[in-house]
C-alpha positions in Angstrom: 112.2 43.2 256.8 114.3 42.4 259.7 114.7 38.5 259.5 116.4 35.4 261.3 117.6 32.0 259.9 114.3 30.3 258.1 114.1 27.0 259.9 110.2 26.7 260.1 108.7 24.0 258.2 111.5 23.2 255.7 113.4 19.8 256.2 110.3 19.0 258.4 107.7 16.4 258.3 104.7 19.5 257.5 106.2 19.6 253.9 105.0 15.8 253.7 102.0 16.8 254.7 101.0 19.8 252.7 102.5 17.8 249.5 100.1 15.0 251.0 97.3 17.5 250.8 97.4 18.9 247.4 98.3 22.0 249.3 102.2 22.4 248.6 101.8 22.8 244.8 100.3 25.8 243.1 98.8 24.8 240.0 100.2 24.6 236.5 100.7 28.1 236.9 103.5 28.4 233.8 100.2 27.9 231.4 98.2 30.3 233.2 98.0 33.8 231.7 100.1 36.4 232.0 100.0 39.7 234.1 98.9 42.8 232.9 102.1 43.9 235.4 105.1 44.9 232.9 107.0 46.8 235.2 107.3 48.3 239.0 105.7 51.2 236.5 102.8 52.3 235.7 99.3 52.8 237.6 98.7 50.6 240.7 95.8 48.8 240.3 95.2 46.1 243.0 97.8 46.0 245.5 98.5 43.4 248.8 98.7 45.0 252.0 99.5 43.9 255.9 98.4 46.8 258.1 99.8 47.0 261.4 97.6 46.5 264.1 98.2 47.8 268.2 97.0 44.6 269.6 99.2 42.1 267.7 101.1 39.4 269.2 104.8 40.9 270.5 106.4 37.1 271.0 108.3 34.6 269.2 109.4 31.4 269.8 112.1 31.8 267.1 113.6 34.9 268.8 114.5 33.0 271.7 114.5 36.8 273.6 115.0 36.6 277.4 111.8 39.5 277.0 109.4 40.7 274.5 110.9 43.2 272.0 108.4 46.2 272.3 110.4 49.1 271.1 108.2 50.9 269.2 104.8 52.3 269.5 102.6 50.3 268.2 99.1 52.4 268.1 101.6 55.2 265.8 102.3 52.3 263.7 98.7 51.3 263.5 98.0 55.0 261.9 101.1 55.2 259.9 100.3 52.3 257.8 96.8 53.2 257.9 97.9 56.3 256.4 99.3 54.7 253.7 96.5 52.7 252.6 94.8 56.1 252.3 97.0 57.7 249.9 96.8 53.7 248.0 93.2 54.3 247.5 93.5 57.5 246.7 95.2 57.0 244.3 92.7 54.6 242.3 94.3 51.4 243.9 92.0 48.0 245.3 94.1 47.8 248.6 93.7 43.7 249.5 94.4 43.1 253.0 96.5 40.2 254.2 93.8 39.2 256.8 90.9 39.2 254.7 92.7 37.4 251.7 93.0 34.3 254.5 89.7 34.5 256.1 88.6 33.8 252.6 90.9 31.3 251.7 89.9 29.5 255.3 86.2 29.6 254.2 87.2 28.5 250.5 88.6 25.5 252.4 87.4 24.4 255.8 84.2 21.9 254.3 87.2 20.2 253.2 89.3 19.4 255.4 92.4 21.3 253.2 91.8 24.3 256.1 92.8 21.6 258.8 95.6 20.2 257.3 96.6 23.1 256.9 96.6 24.3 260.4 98.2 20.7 261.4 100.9 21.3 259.5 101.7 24.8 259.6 100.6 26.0 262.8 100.4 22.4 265.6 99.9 24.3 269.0 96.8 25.7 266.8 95.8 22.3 265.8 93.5 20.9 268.4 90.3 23.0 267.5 91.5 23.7 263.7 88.1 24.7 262.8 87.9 27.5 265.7 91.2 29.1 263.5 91.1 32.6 262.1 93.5 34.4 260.2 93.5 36.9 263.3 94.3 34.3 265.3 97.3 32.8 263.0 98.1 36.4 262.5 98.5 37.0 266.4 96.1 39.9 266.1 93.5 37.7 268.1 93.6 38.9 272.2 91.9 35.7 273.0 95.4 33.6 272.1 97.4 36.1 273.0 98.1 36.1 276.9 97.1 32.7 277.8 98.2 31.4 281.2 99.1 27.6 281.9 97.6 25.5 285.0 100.2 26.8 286.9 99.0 30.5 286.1 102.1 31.2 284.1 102.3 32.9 280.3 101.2 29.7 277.7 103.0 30.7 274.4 100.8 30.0 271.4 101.0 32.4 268.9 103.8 33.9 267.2 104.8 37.3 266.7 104.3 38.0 262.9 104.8 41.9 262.1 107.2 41.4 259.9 104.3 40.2 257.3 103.8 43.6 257.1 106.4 44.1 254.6 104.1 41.9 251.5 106.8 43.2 249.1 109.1 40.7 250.4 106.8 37.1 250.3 105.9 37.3 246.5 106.6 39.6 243.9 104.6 40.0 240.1 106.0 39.8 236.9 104.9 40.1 233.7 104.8 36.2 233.7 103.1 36.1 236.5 103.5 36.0 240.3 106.6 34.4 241.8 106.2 32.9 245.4 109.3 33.7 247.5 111.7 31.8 249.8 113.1 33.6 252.9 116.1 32.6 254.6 114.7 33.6 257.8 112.9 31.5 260.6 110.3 34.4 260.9 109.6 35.0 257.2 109.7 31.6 256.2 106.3 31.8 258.1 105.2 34.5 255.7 106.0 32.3 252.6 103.9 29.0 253.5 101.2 31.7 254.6 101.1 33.5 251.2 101.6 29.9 249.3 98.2 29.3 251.3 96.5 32.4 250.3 97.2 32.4 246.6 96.0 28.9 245.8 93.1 29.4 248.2 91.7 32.3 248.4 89.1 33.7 246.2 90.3 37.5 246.6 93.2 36.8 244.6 91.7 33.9 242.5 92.9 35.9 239.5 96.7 35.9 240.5 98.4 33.5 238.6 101.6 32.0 240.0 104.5 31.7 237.5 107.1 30.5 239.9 107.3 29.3 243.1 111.1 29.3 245.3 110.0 27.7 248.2 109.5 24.4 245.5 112.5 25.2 243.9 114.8 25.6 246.8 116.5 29.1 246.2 116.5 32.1 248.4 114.5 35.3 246.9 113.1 38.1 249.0 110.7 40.4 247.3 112.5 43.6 248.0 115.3 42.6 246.1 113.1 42.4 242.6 112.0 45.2 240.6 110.7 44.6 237.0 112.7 47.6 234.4 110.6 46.9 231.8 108.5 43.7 230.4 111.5 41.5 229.5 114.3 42.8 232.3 114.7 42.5 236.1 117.1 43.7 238.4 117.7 41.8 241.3 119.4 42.3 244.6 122.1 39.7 245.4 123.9 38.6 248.2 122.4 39.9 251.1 118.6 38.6 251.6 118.7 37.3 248.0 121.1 34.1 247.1 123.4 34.9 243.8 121.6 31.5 242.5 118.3 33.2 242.7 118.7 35.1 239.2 119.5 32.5 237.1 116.9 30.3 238.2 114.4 33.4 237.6 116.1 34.0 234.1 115.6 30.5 232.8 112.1 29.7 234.2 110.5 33.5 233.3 112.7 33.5 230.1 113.4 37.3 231.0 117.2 38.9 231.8 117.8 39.5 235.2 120.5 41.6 235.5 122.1 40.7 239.3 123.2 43.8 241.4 125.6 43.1 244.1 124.5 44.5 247.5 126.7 41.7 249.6 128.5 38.7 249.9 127.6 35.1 251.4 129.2 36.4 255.3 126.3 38.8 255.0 123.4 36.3 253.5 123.5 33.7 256.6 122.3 34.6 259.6 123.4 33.6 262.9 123.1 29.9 264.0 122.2 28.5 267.2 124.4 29.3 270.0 126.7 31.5 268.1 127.6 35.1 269.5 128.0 37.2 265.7 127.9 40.4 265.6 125.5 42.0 262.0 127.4 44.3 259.9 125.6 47.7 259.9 126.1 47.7 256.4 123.7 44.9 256.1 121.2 46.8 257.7 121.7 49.6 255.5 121.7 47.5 252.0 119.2 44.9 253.3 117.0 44.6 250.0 117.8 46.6 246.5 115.0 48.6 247.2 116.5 49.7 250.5 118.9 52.2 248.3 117.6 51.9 245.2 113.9 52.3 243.2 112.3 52.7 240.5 110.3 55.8 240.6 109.4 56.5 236.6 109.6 55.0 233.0 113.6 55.0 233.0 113.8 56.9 236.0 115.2 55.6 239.1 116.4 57.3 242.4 119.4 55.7 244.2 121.7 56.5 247.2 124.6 58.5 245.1 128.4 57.1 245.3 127.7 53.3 246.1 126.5 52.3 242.5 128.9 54.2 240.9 132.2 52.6 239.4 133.5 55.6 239.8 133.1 56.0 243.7 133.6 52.0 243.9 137.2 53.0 246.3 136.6 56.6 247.9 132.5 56.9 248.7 132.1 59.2 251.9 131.0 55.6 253.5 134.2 54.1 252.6 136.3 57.3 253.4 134.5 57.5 257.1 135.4 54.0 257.7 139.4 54.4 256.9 139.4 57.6 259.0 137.7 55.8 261.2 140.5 53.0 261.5 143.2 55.6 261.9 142.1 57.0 264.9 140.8 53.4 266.0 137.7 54.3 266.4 136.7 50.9 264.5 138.2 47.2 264.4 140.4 46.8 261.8 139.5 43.5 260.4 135.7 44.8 260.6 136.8 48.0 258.4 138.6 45.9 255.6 135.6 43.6 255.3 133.0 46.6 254.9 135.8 48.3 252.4 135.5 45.0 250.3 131.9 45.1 250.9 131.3 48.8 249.5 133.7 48.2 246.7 131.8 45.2 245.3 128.2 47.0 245.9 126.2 47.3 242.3 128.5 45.5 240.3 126.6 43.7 237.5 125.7 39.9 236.3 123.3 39.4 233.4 121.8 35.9 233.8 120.5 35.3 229.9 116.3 34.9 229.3 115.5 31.3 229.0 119.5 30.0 229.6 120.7 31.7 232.7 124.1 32.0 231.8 125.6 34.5 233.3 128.1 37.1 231.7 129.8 39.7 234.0 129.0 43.9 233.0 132.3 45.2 233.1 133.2 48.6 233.9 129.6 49.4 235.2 127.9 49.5 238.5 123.9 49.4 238.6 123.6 53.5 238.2 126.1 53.8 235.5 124.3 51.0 233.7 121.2 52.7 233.8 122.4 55.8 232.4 123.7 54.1 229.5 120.4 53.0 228.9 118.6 56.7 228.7 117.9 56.7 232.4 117.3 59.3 234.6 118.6 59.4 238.0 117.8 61.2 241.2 120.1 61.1 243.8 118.7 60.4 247.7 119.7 63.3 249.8 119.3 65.7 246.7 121.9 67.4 244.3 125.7 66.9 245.4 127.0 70.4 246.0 130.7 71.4 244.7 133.5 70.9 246.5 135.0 67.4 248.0 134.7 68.3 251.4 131.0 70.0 251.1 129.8 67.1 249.3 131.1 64.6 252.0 129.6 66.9 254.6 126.1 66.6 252.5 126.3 63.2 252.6 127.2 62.3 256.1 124.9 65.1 257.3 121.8 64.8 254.9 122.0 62.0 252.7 123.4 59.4 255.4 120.6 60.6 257.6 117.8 60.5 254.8 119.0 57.3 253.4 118.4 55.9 257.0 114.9 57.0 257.5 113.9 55.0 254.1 114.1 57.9 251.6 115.4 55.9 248.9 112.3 53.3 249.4 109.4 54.8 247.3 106.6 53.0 245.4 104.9 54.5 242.3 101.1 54.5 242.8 100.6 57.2 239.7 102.8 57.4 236.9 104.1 60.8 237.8 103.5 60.5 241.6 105.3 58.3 244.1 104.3 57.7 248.1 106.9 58.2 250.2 107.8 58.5 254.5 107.4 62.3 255.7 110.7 63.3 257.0 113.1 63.0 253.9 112.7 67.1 253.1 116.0 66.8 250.6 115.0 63.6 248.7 111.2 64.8 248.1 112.9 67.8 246.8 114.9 66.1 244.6 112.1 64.2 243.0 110.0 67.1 242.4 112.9 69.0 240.5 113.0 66.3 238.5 109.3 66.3 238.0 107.6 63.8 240.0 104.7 64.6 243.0 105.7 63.3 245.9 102.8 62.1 248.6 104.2 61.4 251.9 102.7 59.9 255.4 104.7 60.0 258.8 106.5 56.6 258.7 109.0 57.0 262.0 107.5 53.9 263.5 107.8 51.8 260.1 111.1 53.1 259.2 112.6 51.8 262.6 112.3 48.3 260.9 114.5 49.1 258.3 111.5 49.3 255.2 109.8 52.1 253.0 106.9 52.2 251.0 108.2 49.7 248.3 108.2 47.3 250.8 105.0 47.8 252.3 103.2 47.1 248.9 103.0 43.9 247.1 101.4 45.5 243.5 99.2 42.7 241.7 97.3 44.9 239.0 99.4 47.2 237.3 97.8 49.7 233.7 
């Protein structure tokens, strides 16, 4: 989930060629069938995964970093996600790997010729021997391109780093309509979107995902963690962050569902830094990165969200926004920096319905998203657990549990079961939380996922949903 500006590919000459190739379209996919998916509810029947692997690729040309970026450990990461896969099939689920669902897509294709285009295209320091090209190798999982030395016995950069693949939530996302195709403002994840674009017109694994809409084609930015289907004819969507405002009207009017829009930034926070410029990122983009990042959907009109922030009531005076001024006062924090995040917090879960089939948009007044869904017969558990009595015992609980929870992912669950959701080990007061309010909670050790600012909703892409 951690992302740069997309520059890869579009604006380029390889959008020529895939158009060239039959390979930038995706079918007449608004006459295709619709998904049995009517909501991020219900049982989890085919899912799209990206496990980590301990021998991936560690480089980037788009990072630009004076040296590799290896803080984590990456054989813990390899079993973390590993572990989550197990409690996915557990639980019933077809777990589709990443990897796999390209292989086949590269032997669907290579007789062809579509395969080496393709490569040409997408991937040109790849393209001299396209037919030599695995999905391990595009994936950087391949040793054999991954430490090259030049003729002058220095490191030959081939392959990029690509681990942020991992988080499938965030390249596509199902609807009840069907599948829509993402469009990442980021030069690493743009990667991921011509990748998946690839995968679901090619590969026979997932020849019975139909694609309803495709961003990339359209030209408006959507990240998958953002989306979250409430029920078959309502989404809410994450704006403002990773996620352009434009991005739910253009959802409303070619789904012909309401999306409602959720605030979770402001255009300062949505660009990312350009070439040459020294910017320093907001920590409260970090924190709200995607919806799912603070909020989810864990039960038929039953969500858990970080308490305070989605409340009108708490749009002035959350413990966040109180820390911040005290902050100030005893200038411990810039100012200028301090206003902006106030602004920020203040305008976090506001509301904007974008109409089915029209996309006009017509403020909520007087709501944020949590108060919203209570009016609507929901459910709510709060991250960090129950808020105790008191003013300054409940800021203490959320600056000492829920702050800390909230960073480790808590708030980023997937349902797998109805009545059971997967979640990182580590969040004691949240996973008690959900099971007062009557939900199993299966948990795997996450510290090496969570580091990268993503949960268990991110990690899944759901397909199949009964």
């Amino acid at each position: 989930m951690y992302a740069t500006k997309r520059e890869f590919i579009a604006g380029s000459g390889a959008i020529a060629i895939l158009a060239a190739s039959g390979i930038g379209k995706l079918g007449s996919a608004a006459a295709q069938a619709k998904s049995p998916l009517t909501s991020d509810i219900g049982k989890l029947d085919k899912v799209l995964v990206h496990s980590v692997k301990a021998g991936s690729a560690f480089t980037t040309q788009f990072g630009r970093a004076l040296i590799p970026d290896v803080d984590f450990a990456p054989e813990d990461a390899e079993a973390q996600h590993a572990a989550l896969n197990a409690l996915l099939r557990q639980s019933g689920a077809e777990v589709i790997e990443v990897t796999d669902a390209l292989n086949a897509a590269r032997a669907a294709t290579l007789a062809s010729g579509i395969w080496e285009a393709w490569i040409d295209a997408a991937f040109p320091r790849l393209g001299a021997s396209p037919d030599d090209i695995t999905a391990e190798v595009i994936l950087g999982t391949d040793p054999d391109y991954l430490y090259r030395l030049d003729a002058a016995g220095n490191y030959d950069h081939i392959v990029d780093e690509i681990g942020s693949t991992m988080w499938t939530r965030d390249s596509a996302f199902m609807t009840p309509k069907g599948l829509v195709i993402c469009n990442s403002s980021s030069t690493w994840r743009g990667r991921e979107n011509m990748l998946l674009r690839f995968v679901y017109r090619y590969s026979p694994m997932l020849a019975g995902v139909d694609v309803a809409l495709d961003a990339v084609e359209q030209g408006f930015i959507v990240e998958g963690g953002d989306a979250m289907m409430a029920d078959a004819n309502t989404m809410f969507l994450g704006v403002g962050n990773r996620t352009s405002p434009d991005a739910a009207p253009a959802i409303a009017r070619a789904l012909d569902i309401d999306v409602i829009a959720v605030q979770i930034g402001t255009p300062e926070f949505l660009r990312e830094t350009y070439p040459g410029e020294n910017r320093d990122r907001n920590q409260l983009g970090l924190l709200f990165l995607h919806l799912d990042t603070s909020f989810t959907l864990v039960g038929h009109k039953h969500a858990l969200s970080l308490p305070y922030i989605f409340e009108m009531e708490h749009s002035k005076d959350s413990p966040l926004a109180r820390y911040i001024r005290g902050a100030v006062r005893q200038s411990l924090l810039d100012e200028k920096e301090a206003e902006k995040s106030l602004k920020l917090l203040e305008g976090i879960g506001t509301l904007t319905l974008c109409k089915a089939g029209s996309g006009k948009a017509e403020k909520i007044e007087d709501m944020k998203l949590v108060d919203y869904c209570r009016s609507q017969g929901y459910r709510v558990t709060n991250t960090g657990g129950a808020i105790p009595d008191g003013d300054a015992a409940a800021f203490a609980h959320f600056m000492s549990v829920t702050y800390g929870e909230q960073r480790r992912q808590a708030s980023n669950v997937v349902q797998a079961l109805p009545g059971r959701v997967i979640a990182y080990e580590g969040n004691p007061a949240t996973q008690a939380a959900l099971e007062a309010d009557g939900l199993a909670v299966d948990t795997f050790p996450g510290r090496e996922l969570w580091n990268w600012h993503g949960g268990p909703h991110c990690l899944t892409q759901p397909l199949l949903r009964s």
